[in-house]
C-alpha positions, 0 to 999 in steps of 0.5 A: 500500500505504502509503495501504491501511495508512493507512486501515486504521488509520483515520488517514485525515486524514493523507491530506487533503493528498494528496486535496486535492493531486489535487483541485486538479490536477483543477480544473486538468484541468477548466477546461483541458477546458472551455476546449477544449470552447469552442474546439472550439464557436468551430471548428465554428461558425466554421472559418474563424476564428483559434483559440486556442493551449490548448497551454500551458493543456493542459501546464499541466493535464497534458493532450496538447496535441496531442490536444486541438489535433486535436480542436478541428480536427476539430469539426464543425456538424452540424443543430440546433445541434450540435458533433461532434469526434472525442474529445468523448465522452471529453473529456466523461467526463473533464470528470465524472470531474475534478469528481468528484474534486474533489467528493471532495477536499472530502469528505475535509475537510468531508464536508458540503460534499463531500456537497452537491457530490456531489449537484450533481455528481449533479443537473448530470450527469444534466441534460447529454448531455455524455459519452455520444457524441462530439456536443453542442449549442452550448445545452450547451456555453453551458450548461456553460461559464457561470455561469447565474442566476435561481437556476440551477446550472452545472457552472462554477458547481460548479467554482467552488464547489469550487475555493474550498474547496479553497483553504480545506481547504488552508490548513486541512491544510497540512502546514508554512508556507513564508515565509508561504504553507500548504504541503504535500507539499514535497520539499526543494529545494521550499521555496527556490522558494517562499521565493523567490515569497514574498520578491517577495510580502512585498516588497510585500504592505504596499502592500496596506494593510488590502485581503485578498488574497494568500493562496499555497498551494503543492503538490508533484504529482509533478514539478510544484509548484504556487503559487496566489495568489487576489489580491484577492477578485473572482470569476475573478480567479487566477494560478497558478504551476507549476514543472517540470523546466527551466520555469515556466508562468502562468496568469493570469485576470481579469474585466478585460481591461485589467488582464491587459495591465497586469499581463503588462507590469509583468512586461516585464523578466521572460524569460516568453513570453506567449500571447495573452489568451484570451477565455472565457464565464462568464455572470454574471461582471462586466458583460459576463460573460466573463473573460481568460486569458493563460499565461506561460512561462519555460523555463530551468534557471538557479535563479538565472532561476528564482528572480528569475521567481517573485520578480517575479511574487510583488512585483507581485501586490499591484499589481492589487488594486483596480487597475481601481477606480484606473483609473477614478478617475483616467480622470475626471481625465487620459485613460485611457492616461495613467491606466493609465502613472500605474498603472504607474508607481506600480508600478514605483517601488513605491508602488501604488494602494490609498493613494490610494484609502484616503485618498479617491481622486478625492475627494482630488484634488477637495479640492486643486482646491478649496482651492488652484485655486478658480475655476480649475479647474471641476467636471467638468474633466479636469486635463490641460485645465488643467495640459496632459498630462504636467504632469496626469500628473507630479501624479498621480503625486506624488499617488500617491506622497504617499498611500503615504508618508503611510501607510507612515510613518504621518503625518498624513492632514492632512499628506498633503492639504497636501502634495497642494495645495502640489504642485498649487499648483506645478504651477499656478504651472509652467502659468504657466512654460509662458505665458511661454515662450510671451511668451518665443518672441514676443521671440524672433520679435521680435528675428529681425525686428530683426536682419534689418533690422539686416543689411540696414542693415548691406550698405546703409552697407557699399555692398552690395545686399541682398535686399529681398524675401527681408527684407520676407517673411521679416518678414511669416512671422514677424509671422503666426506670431507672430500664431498664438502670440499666440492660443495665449497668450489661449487657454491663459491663459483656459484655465488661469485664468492672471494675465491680466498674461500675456495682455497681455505677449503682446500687448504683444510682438505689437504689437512684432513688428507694428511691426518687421514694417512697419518691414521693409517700409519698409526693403524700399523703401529707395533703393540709397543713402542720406546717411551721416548718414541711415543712422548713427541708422536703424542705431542704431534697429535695434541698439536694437530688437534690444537690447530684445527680448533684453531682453524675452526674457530678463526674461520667463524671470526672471519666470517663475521669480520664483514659486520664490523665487529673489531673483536671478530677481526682480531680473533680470526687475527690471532687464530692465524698467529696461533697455527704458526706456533703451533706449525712451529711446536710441530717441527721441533716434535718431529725432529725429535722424533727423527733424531730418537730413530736415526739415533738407532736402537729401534727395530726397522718397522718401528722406526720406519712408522714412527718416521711415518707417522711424524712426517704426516702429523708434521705435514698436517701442521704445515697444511694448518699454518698455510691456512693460517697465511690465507686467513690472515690475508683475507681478512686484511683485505677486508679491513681494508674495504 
């Protein structure tokens, strides 16, 4: 009565709202019975496939669910390509019957464009059987269901038209501004719903920088509100949030399959059950002309779960505006799934991606190679190649997080390309941390090697057996696997574009871990007794070589993190480097006494020639130790003096 009085008085534009209110509920109708007309296609053709669960997709609409379900069951292929399902025919109805609405939604704020909708709707509908009986072609539903070209309409194209003006004609008439977002036909306790989405949205919304996107629309219907945020601008790509009595539910859309996972799992901490993303036609959408569909749900009557629900889908709206164009330049410099975690990460800590891509994206990451790793880093080359994975990543990362703060503190965009090559510079410098660790595990396999000969010359002066074979290979395993790491060290060093000083640490320690190696073995033959005065300067030897290759390990840590400015790490690797040459010094004397104990007669051939043996390994493994001592303390020199 009070619309018949309203229009009788002629003052029908304060009815806009509501006309352009239920045109929306039927766009929601429309899509949901498209989407079953699909399904029940898929079923026909396929009965024995998985199908899709439209069961929150039809709640949403304000469909029966159960309807639907059994409609879908029941399709059928018949002969020449067609579908029968009990129900078609008025689903068909329906589906004329929703877009008329619509049509007439947006007549009521552009009677031009309504009209133009009115006779595609007209045109369309005598061209499709569509409604007249309970069967239809697989051609129509194709047709029906995607966007055609060549200057074709379709009715999915007319829906999306529609749909787009709607959008328009409700910030246009709507009734009130709620926290930002056109609102009309609020009840009270709507507007802290919306206030709630809002603040989620607002949270984040200058992440966006000057990208367009995230206008919200919200509407009460009955007993559900509705809340629509178009995002950014590509085609399909829509969240809409409806709220009832005791739920939530979502529907998201996206042209990009891996965006719908990413933004479902930005919302992991979020109690919303979601469906399974749901796969649609829409010839002429993207490259491979479908989109996605994934609903959530929440039923809860906490306002307070309520509130935080639709607060957190509000602040990671902004997260998905170019996500996709993100994805793909950073894909050109690590893998793709540490590309999406460098999203996501950058998303969780607030920052986002559209910085990065408003200051040059890839183009700024290839100015830092140039300028602070030239000759180190190749054209073409991934990050990760150089820096290995996760140091790749941690860069990315604080690439991300340098464009955000530029732009939000409004600093200079020198200032950010700076700040971008120092933190490349120290991640180059930390690649080189990781080669010494590597010299550093070659110290430690040689002082494993060291100490087992010391034991071993420990039970011989004690009068105690001990087991030669178990000494002798345990040596060799470590001498192979110290082999195995020396490669790794030239590979990585010629990889990174690493100081080629590092290389020959490695090898100089490989050498050292050779020469105990063969100093085992000899002691291995040892006879079970030897003169006291044989075995004193052999256990000196011994305790001396073990003594150095701490001495090794331990300067090899300090030299890795000269680089950082640490005075104390300097004069550490510094000193490490003066004690290898005492102790080469001590090595020398030891195995001179050992020499003059042999020449000087008294031992039985075997005897002296081992102990000869033994000692001129130990005694090489000491030289091999102060030669790495040299390298060392040249290498650090010359980075001072950088």
């Amino acid at each position: 009565m009070k619309t018949e009085i309203i229009e009788h008085l002629g003052q029908t534009d304060v009815l806009i709202p509501a006309l352009i209110a239920g045109a929306l509920r039927a766009n929601d109708r429309v899509k949901a019975r498209l989407s079953i007309l699909q399904a029940a296609a898929h079923h026909a053709q396929a009965p024995d496939a998985a199908r899709a669960d439209l069961s929150d997709e039809c709640r949403a609409a304000g469909l029966d669910s159960l309807a639907m379900e059994q409609m879908v069951a029941g399709a059928t292929a018949g002969g020449g390509d067609v579908v029968t399902a009990p129900g078609l025919g008025e689903l068909g109805r329906g589906v004329w019957d929703d877009v008329t609405e619509m049509a007439q939604g947006v007549a009521a704020g552009d009677a031009a464009a309504g009209a133009a909708g009115l006779e595609r709707l007209a045109a369309l509908r005598a061209s499709h059987a569509l409604g007249g009986s309970d069967a239809v072609s697989g051609a129509e539903v194709t047709r029906l269901t995607g966007l055609s070209g060549e200057g074709r309409d379709s009715l999915h194209r007319l829906v999306m038209d529609l749909h787009k003006a709607l959008n328009r004609l409700s910030a246009e008439h709507a009734e009130e501004n709620v926290a930002g977002a056109h609102a009309f036909g609020l009840r009270p306790e709507d507007h802290g719903l919306v206030e709630a989405f809002m603040r989620g949205l607002e949270a984040t919304r200058r992440l966006k920088f000057d990208h367009p996107g995230l206008g919200t629309n919200a509407a009460r219907a009955g007993e559900r509100l509705t809340i629509q945020n178009d995002i950014g601008e590509t085609d399909a790509h829509v969240v809409v949030i409806a709220v009832e009595p005791g739920a939530i539910t979502v529907t998201y859309t996206d042209v990009h399959l891996a965006r719908a996972k990413f933004f479902t799992g930005l919302l992991r901490d979020a109690p919303l059950a979601w469906s399974g993303l749901d796969r649609k036609s829409a010839a002429g959408l993207a490259d491979d002309g479908v989109f996605y569909l994934v609903t959530g749900r929440c039923e809860t009557d906490d306002p307070a779960v309520r509130d935080a629900v639709l607060e957190a889908l509000g602040a990671n709206l902004v997260f998905l505006i170019d996500w996709n164009k993100a994805r793909k330049v950073l894909r050109a410099w690590i893998p793709k799934g540490e590309a999406v975690r460098v999203l996501d990460w950058a998303a969780t800590h607030r920052l986002g991606h559209r910085a990065f891509l408003e200051l040059g994206g890839s183009d700024l990451v290839a100015a830092a190679v140039n300028h602070a790793a030239p000759g180190r880093i190749g054209f073409g080359e991934r990050l990760d190649g150089v820096l290995g994975r996760e140091a790749a990543v941690d860069f990315l990362k604080g690439v991300l997080r340098i464009c955000a703060e530029a732009l939000l503190d409004g600093s200079s965009v020198r200032l950010a390309r700076d700040r971008i090559e120092a933190e490349l510079a120290r991640h180059l410098e930390r690649a080189e941390a990781m080669l010494f660790a590597i010299v550093i595990r070659q110290a430690g396999l040689a002082r494993e090697v060291a100490a087992g000969l010391a034991a071993a010359l420990f039970e011989q002066r004690a009068g105690r057996p001990f087991d030669r074979d178990q000494l002798a290979g345990a040596a060799r395993r470590r001498e192979e696997k110290a082999d195995r790491i020396a490669l790794d060290a030239r590979q990585k060093v010629a990889r990174f574009g690493a100081d080629p000083a590092i290389e020959r640490l490695s090898n100089q320690i490989e050498d050292v871990v050779d020469e105990l190696e063969q100093a085992a073995f000899v002691a291995s033959l040892l006879p079970p007794v030897l003169p006291a005065d044989l075995l004193a300067p052999l256990s000196d030897l011994c305790g001396f070589a073990v003594s150095g290759a701490e001495a090794a390990a331990s300067g090899a840590a300090a030299a890795a993190a000269v680089p950082e400015g640490h005075r104390v790490d300097s004069e550490d690797a510094l000193a490490c480097a003066v004690r290898l040459g005492e102790l080469e010094h001590a090595a020398d004397a030891a195995e001179r006494a050992v020499t003059a104990r042999v020449l000087g007669g008294g031992a039985d051939l075997t005897t002296s020639l081992c102990a000869l043996d033994l000692a001129r390994a130990l005694e090489r493994a000491t030289d091999r130790l102060a030669g790495f001592g040299h390298l060392l303390r040249t290498h650090v020199l010359a980075d001072l003096a950088t």
